[in-house]
Backbone bond lengths (Angstrom), bond angles and torsions (degrees), N, CA, C in turn:
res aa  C-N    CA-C-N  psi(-1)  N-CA   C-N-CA  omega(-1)  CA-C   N-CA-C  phi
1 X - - - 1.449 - - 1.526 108.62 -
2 X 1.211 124.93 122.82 1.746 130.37 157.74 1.537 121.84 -50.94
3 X 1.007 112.78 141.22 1.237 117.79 179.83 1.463 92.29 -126.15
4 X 1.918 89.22 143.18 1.840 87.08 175.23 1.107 113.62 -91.85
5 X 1.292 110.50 167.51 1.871 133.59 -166.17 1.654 91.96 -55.18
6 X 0.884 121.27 164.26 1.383 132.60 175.60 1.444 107.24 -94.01
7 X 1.479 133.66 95.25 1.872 125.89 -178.49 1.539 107.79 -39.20
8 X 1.591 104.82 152.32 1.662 119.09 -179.21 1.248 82.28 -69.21
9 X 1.881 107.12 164.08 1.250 102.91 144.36 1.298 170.92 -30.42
10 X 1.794 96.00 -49.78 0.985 120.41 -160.62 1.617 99.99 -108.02
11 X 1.796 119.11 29.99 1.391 135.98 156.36 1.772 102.44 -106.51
12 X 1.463 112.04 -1.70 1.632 85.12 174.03 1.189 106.57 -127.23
13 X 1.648 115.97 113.11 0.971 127.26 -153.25 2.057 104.79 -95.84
14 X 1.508 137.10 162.56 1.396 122.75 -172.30 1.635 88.95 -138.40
15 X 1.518 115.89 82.63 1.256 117.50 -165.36 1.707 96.88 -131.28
16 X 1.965 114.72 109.34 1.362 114.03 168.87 1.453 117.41 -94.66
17 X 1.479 91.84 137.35 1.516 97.90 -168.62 1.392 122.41 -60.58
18 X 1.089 95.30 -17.14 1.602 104.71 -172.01 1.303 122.58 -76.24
19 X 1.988 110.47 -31.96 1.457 101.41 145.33 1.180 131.65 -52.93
20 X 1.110 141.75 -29.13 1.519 137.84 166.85 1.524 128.07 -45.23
21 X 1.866 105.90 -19.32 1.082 110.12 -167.31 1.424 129.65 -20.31
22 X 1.642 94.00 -65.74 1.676 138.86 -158.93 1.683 82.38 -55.31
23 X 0.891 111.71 -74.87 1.718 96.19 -167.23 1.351 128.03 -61.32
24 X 1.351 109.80 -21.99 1.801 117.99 164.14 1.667 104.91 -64.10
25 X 1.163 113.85 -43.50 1.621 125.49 -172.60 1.633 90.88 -54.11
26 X 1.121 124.33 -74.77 1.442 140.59 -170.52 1.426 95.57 -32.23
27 X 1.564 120.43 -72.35 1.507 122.88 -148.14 1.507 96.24 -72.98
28 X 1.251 121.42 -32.92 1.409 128.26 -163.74 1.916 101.04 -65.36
29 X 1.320 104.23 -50.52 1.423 109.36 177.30 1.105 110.67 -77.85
30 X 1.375 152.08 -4.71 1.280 147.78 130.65 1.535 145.68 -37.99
31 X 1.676 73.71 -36.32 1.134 106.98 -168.49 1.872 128.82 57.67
32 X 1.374 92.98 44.96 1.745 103.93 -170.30 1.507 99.46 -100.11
33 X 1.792 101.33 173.17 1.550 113.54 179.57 1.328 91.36 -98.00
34 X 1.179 101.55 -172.28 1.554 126.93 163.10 1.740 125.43 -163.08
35 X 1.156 127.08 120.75 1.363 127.73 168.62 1.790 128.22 -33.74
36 X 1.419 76.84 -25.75 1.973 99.70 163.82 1.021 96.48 -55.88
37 X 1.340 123.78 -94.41 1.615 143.27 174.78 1.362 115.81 -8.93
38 X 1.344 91.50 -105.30 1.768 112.76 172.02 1.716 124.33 -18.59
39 X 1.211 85.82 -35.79 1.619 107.68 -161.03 1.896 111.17 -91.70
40 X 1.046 107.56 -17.57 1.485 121.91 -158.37 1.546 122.35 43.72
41 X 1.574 90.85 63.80 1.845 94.80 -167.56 1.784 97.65 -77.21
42 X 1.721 115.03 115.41 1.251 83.88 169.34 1.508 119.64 -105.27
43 X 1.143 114.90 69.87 1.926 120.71 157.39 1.855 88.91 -121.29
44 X 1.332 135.17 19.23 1.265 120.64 158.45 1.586 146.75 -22.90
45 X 1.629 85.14 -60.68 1.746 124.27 158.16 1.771 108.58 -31.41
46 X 1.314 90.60 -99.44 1.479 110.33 156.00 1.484 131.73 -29.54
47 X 1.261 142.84 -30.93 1.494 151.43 -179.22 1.554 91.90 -88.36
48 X 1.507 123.79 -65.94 1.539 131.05 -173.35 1.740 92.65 -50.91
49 X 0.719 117.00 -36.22 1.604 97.17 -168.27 1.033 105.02 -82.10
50 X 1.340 137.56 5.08 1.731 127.28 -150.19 1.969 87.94 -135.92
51 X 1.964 104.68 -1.24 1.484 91.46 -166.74 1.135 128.47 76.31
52 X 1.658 109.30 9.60 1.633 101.55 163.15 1.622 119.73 -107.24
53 X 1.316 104.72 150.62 1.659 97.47 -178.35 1.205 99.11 -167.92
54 X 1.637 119.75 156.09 1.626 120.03 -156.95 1.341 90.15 -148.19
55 X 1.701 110.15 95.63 1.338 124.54 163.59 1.436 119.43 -48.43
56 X 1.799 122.78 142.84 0.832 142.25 -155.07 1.431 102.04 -145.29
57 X 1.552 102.68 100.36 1.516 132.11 -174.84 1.502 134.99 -90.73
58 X 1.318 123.16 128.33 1.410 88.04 172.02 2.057 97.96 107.16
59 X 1.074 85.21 16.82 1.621 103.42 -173.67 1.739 109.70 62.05
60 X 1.785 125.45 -158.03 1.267 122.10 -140.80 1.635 89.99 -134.94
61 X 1.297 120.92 -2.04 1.823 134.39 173.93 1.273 100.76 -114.66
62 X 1.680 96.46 111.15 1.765 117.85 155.78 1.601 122.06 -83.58
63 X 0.991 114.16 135.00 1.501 151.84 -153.06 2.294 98.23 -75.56
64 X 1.621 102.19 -43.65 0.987 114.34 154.04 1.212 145.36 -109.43
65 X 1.177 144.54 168.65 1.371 154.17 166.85 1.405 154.34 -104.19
66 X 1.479 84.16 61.46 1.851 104.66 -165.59 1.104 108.41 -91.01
67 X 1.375 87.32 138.38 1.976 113.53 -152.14 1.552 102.62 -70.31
68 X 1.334 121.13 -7.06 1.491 131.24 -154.92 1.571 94.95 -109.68
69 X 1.377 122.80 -37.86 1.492 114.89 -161.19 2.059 99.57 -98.72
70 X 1.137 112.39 167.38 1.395 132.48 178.61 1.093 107.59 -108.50
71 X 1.487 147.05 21.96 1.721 143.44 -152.17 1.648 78.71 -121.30
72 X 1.721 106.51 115.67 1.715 98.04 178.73 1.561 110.16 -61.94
73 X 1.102 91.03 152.77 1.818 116.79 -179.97 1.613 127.49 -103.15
74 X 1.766 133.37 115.52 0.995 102.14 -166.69 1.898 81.83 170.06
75 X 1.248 111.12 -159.78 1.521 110.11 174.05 1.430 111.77 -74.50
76 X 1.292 136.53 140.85 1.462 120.92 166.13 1.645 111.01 -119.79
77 X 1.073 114.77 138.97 1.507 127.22 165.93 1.275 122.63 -28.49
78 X 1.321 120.04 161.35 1.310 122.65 -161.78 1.794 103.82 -83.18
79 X 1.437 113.48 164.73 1.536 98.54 -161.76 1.692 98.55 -83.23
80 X 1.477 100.27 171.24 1.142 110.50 172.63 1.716 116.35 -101.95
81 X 1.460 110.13 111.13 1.414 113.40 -175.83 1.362 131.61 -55.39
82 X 1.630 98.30 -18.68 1.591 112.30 171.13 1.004 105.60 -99.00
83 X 1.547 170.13 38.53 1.222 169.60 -151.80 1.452 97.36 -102.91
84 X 1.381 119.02 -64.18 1.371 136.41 -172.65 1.540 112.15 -41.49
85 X 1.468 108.73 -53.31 1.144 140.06 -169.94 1.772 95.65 -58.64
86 X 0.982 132.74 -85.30 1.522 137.26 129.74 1.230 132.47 32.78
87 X 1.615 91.84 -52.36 2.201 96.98 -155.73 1.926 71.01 -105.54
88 X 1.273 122.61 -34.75 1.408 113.77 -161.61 1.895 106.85 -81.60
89 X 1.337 111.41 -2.54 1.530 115.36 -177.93 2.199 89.57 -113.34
90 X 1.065 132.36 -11.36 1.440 123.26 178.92 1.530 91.13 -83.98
91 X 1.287 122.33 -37.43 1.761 129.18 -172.61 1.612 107.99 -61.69
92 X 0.974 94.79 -33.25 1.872 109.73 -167.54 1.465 99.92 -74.07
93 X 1.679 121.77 -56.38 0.734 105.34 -157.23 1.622 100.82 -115.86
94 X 0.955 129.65 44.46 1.630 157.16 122.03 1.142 121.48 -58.83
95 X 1.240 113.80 -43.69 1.687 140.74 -166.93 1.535 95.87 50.37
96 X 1.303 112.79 75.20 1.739 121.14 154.53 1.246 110.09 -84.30
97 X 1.599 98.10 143.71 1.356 141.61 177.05 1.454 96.65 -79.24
98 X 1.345 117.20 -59.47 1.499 116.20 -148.98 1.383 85.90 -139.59
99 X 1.591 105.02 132.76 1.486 92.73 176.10 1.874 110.85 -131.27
100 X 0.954 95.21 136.08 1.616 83.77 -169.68 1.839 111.42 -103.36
101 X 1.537 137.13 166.57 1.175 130.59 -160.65 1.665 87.03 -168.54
102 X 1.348 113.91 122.80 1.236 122.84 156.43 1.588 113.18 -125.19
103 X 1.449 135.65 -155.21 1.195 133.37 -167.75 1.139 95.00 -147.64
104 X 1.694 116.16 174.68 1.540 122.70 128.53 1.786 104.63 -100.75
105 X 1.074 92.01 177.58 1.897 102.02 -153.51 1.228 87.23 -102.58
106 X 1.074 102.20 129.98 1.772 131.42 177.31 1.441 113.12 -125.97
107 X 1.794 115.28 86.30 1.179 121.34 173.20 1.224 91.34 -90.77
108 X 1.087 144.18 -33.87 1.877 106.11 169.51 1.215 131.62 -60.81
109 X 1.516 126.01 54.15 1.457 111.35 -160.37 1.580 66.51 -161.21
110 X 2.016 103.63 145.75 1.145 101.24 -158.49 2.083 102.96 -91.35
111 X 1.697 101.31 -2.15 1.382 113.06 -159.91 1.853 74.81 -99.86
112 X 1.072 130.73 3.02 1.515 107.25 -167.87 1.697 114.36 70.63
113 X 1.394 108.22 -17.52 1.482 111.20 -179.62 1.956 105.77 97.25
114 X 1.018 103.40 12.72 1.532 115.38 -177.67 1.694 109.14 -61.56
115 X 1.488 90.42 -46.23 1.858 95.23 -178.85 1.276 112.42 -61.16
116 X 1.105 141.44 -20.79 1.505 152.92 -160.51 1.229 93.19 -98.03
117 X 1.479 144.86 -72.32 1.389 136.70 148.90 1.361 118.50 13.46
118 X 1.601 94.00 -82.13 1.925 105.93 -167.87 1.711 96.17 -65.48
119 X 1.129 117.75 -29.68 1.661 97.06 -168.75 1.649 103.37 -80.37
120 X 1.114 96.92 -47.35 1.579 86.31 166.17 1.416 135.98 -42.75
121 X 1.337 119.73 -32.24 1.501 146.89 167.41 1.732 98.24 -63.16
122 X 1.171 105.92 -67.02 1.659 114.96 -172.46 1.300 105.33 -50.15
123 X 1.616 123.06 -39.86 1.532 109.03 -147.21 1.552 82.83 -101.60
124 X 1.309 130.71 -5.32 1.686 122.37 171.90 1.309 110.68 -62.43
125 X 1.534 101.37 -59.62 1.691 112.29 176.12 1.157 116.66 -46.23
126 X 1.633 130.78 -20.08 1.515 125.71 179.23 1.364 102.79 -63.52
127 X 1.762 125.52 -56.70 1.379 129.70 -160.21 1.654 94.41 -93.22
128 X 1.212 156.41 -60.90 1.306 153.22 -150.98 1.786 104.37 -106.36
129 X 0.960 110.97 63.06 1.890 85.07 167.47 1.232 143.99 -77.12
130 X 1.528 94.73 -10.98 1.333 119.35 177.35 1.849 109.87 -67.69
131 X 1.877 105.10 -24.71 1.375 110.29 -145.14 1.788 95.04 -79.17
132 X 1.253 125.65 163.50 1.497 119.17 158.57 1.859 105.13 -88.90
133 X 1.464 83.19 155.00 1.807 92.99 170.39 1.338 106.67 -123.78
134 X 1.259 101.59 138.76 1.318 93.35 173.63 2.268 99.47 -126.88
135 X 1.119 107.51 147.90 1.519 110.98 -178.53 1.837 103.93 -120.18
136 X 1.599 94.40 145.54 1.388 96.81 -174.59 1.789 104.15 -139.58
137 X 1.662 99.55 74.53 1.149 116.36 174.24 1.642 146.18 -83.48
138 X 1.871 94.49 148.33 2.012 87.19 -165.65 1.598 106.21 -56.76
139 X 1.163 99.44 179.12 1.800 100.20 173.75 1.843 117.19 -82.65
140 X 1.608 95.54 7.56 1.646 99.61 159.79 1.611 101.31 42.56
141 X 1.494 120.69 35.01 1.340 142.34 -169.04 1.530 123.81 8.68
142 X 1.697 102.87 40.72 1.182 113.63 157.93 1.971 86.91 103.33
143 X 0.564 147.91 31.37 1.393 140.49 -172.68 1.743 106.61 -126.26
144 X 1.502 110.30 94.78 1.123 143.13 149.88 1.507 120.39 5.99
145 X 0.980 105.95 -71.90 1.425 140.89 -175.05 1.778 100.09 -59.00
146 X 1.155 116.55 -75.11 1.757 126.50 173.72 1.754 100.31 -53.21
147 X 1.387 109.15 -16.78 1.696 95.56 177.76 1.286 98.45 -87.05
148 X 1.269 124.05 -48.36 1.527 117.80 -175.42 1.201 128.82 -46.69
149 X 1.352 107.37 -25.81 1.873 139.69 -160.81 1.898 91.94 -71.26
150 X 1.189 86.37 -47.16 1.686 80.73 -177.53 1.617 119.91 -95.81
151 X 1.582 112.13 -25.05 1.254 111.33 168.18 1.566 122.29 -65.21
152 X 1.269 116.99 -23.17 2.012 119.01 160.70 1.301 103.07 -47.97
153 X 1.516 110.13 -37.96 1.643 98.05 -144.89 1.205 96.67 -88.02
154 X 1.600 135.61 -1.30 1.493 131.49 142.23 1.846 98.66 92.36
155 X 1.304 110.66 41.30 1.479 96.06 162.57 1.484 124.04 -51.41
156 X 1.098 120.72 -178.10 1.471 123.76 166.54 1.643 121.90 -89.91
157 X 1.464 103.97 -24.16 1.539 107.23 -168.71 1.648 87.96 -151.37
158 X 0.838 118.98 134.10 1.728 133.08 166.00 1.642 109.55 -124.76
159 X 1.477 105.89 122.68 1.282 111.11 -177.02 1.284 129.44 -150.28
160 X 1.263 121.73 111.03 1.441 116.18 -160.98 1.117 125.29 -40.36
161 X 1.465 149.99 130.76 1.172 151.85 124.99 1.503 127.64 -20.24
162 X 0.889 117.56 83.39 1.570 99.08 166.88 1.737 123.75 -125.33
């Protein structure tokens, strides 16, 4: 008979869900996404407890269909103008250090969804200035213009999405 390998340590993780609450509570009453979520990241557990989390903008329907990601695919709704407003009051009262913001890709949108980006960036800097941002953006399919849109708005780290 085989016996199985004995797991490394540092695969058995002692993580209660129930500490996590506070930050599910937050996003839930926000009513925001997250790349956690959407994505089926599983170190979720683990990141929420440590205060990390990587907003997911731009609503919860991607525009494309990459065979690699889990973010459903299909038409998505029109954006939400307060979103920003939102991800920059869950930051506040998180009290992030570092806050991170990626999307799903919205080629139906004639900005690529770039403007939603920078305001999101802008309206962080109102409550955290101290905080870093970091952005983790689509390739806005090569269009210049939607890159600039977010490079004014002066993140700290800009980094492609892919």
């Amino acid at each position: 008979m085989l016996q199985a390998a004995k797991r490394p340590s540092w695969l058995n993780k002692n993580i209660k869900l129930k500490d996590c609450e506070r930050m599910e509570a937050h996003l839930r009453d926000l009513n925001l996404n997250t790349v956690c979520h959407k994505a089926l990241c599983p170190n979720i557990a683990e990141c929420f407890l440590q205060g990390h989390v990587t907003f997911l903008i731009l609503g919860n329907i991607c525009t494309r269909g990459c065979k690699f990601c889990s973010v459903p695919k299909g038409k998505p709704a029109e954006i939400d103008p307060d979103e920003p407003k939102r991800v920059a009051e869950a930051a506040k009262r998180l009290n992030l250090k570092h806050i991170v913001i990626t999307s799903v890709t919205r080629d139906d949108l004639k900005d690529q969804g770039s403007g939603l980006f920078a305001e999101t960036v802008l309206r962080i800097r109102e409550n955290l200035r101290h905080s870093s941002i970091e952005i983790l953006i689509p390739d806005f399919q090569g269009d210049e213009k939607a890159i600039n849109n977010v490079v004014k708005a002066k993140p700290d780290i800009i980094g492609h999405n892919l």
